[in-house]
N, C-alpha and C positions, 0 to 999 in steps of 0.2 A: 343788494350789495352786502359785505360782509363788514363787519363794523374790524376795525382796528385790532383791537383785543381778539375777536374770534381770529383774525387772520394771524396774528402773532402765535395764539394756539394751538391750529394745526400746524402751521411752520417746525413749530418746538416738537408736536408730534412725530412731524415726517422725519426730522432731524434725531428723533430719541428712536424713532425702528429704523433707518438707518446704521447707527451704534449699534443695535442689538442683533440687526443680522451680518453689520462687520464682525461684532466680537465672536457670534456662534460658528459664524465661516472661520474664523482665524484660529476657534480651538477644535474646530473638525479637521479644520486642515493641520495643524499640529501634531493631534492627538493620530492621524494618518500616517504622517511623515518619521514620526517617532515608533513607529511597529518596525523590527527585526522583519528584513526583508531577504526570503528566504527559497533559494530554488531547490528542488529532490530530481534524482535519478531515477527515482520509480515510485508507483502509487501506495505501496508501502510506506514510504520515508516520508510522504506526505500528507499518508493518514497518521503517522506519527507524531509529527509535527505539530497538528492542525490539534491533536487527542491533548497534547504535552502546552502548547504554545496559546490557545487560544484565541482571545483577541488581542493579545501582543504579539503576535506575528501578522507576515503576508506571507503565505506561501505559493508557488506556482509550480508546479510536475511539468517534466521535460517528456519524459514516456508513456507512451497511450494506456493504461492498464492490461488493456488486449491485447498487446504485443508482447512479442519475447524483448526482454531488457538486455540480449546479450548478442543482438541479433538485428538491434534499429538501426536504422539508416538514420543519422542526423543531419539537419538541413538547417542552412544557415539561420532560419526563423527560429531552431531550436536552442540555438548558443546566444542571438538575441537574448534571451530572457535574462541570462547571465552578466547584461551589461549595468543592470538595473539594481543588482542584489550583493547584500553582503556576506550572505554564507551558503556554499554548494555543496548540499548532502548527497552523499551516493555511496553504495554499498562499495564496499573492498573490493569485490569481484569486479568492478564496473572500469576499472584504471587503465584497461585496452581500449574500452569504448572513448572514455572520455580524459584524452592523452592531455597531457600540460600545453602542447601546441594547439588543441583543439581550444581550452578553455582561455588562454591568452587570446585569442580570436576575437575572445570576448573586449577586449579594449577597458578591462575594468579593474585596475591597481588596488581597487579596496576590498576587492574578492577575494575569500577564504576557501577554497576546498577542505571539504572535510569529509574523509572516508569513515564509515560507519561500519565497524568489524565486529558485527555478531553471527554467528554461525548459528545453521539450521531451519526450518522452513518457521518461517516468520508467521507465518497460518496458523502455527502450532499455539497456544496459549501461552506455555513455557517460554518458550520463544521471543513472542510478541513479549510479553513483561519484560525481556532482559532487553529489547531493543527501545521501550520508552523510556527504561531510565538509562543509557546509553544516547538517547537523545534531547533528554531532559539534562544532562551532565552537559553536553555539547551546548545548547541552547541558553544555559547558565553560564559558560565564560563567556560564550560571547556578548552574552548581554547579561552581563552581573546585577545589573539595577532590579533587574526581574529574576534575580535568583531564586528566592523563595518561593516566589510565586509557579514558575518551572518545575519546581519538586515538589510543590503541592496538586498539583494538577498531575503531575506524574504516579505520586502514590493512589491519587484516584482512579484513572485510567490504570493501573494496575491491578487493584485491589475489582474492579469491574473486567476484568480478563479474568481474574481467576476464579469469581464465581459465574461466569459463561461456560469457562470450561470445565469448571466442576459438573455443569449441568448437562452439558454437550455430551461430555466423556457419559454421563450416567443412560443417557437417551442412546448412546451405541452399544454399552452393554448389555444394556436392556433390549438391544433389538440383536444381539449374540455377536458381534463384530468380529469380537476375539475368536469365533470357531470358523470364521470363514475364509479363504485362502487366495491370494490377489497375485497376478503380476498388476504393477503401475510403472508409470514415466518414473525415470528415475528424479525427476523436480517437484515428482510430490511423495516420495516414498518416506521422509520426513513426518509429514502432515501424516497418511497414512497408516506409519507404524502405530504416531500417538492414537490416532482412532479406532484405534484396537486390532486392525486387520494382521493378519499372516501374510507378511511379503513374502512370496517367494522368487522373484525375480523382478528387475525392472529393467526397462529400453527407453533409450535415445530420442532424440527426434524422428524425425519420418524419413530424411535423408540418410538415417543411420542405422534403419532395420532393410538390409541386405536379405535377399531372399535364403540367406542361410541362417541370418540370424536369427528371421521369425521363426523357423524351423528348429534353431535349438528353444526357445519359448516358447513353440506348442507342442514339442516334445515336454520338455520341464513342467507346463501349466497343465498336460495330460496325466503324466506321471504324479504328479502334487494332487490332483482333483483341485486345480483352480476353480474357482466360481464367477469370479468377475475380473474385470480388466476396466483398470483405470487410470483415465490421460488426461493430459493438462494442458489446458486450454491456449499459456503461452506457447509452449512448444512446439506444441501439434496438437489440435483437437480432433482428431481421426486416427491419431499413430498407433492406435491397437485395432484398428477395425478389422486388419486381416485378420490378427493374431484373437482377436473373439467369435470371427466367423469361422475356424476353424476348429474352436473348442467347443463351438454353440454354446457360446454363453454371455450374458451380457457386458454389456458397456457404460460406462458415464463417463464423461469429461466434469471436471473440476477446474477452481481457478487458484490461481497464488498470488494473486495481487487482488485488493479493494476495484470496485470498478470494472474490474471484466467480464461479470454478468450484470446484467442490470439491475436494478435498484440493491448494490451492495458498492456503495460507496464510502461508506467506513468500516471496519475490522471485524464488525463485531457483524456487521450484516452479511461478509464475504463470506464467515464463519459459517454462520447458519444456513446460508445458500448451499455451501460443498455440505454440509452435514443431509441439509433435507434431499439433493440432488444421489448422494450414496445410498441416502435409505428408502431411497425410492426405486433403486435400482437393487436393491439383495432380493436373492431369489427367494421365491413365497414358498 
């Protein structure tokens, strides 16, 4: 049997780890409830986020990175997300998909829409840097308390974009980019220019190359001495296949959003995926 004093003992023990895993649950679940709760339009705005926000945000993506964002079907599981959060980032362009009726759907009075108006392919390095501190500015009124902290994390996520692309841009000169002459999707003619290629035309989705239209682009990419033909994965990943089989020349698809090839699920991985996927495809 246990004498008096020992049982008095462990009693005190059970009762002092008790305390100690109320108190640790109550500042996990605190330190939880207190993150900027944050939904995106696309896996851009959410690799932005996550880059700029850290661990003071949640955020959650409404669009699959492999789909076209201008082109998804949303279903009511997707507006759910929205009942939960208090700020909805979504590019400018996005305002037809995601109408003021769609987002009141949501049943959430403390929901902020917030359009994110940076122009030009977000792929691009230049790019990317003007859109984290455009979303590190956003991230900062809404949550002032973690002002500094927003722009410090921003200028680092910055200041690491441009020495990628500094090195990026040096690996496609070096491999002659600039001498070589493209049609691409017009969604990544952006990304493209920056990568040194000679655009000389670009097309549509797949629904929108008309069997006249390919014909004025393999007229154009015969006349030019194109060399390669390059598509983009949201749009159409095959929307040049006619128009390369008729110049005999190659093809690659690229993405524009994190996440739509595999293991490139932040910026900086998408980057080097479309970088090593072009240079694997220029002719030898």
């Amino acid at each position: 049997m246990f004498s008096s004093r020992t049982m008095g003992r462990f009693l005190a023990n059970i009762i002092l780890l008790f305390l100690l895993l109320f108190v640790a649950t109550g500042c996990n679940s605190r330190q939880t409830s207190n993150k900027l709760k944050v939904v995106t339009g696309t896996s851009l705005l959410m690799t932005a986020v996550q880059e700029v926000g850290k661990d003071r945000v949640e955020v959650k993506n409404i669009i699959p990175p492999a789909s076209c964002p201008g082109h998804f079907d949303i279903k009511p599981s997707d507006v759910a997300v929205l009942s939960q959060a208090r700020v909805f980032l979504m590019h400018d362009w996005q305002g037809k998909l995601f109408t003021k009726e769609l987002v009141a759907s949501a049943n959430n009075p403390q929901l902020e829409v917030v359009p994110v108006a940076v122009k030009g392919n977000w792929m691009a390095p230049p790019v990317w840097q003007q859109a984290l501190q455009a979303v590190a500015s956003i991230l900062a009124e809404k949550d002032p308390a973690n002002k500094d902290y927003y722009k410090a994390k921003a200028q680092e996520a910055v200041d690491q974009a441009a020495r990628v692309g500094q090195e990026t841009q040096a690996r496609l000169q070096a491999a002659g980019t600039g001498k070589l002459k493209v049609l691409c999707s017009d969604q990544q003619e952006g990304f493209v220019r920056w990568a040194g290629f000679q655009v000389i035309g670009t097309y549509g989705r797949p629904e929108e190359l008309t069997p006249q239209r390919v014909k004025e682009l393999v007229d154009k990419g015969r006349q030019a001495g194109v060399q390669l033909i390059i598509d983009n994965l949201q749009s159409g990943p095959d929307a040049g296949a006619g128009i390369a089989k008729e110049l005999g020349i190659p093809r690659v698809t690229i993405s524009n959003f994190p996440g739509g090839l595999p293991g490139t699920d932040k910026w900086d991985q998408a980057l080097q995926k479309n970088v090593e996927l072009l240079l694997a495809a220029l002719p030898k």
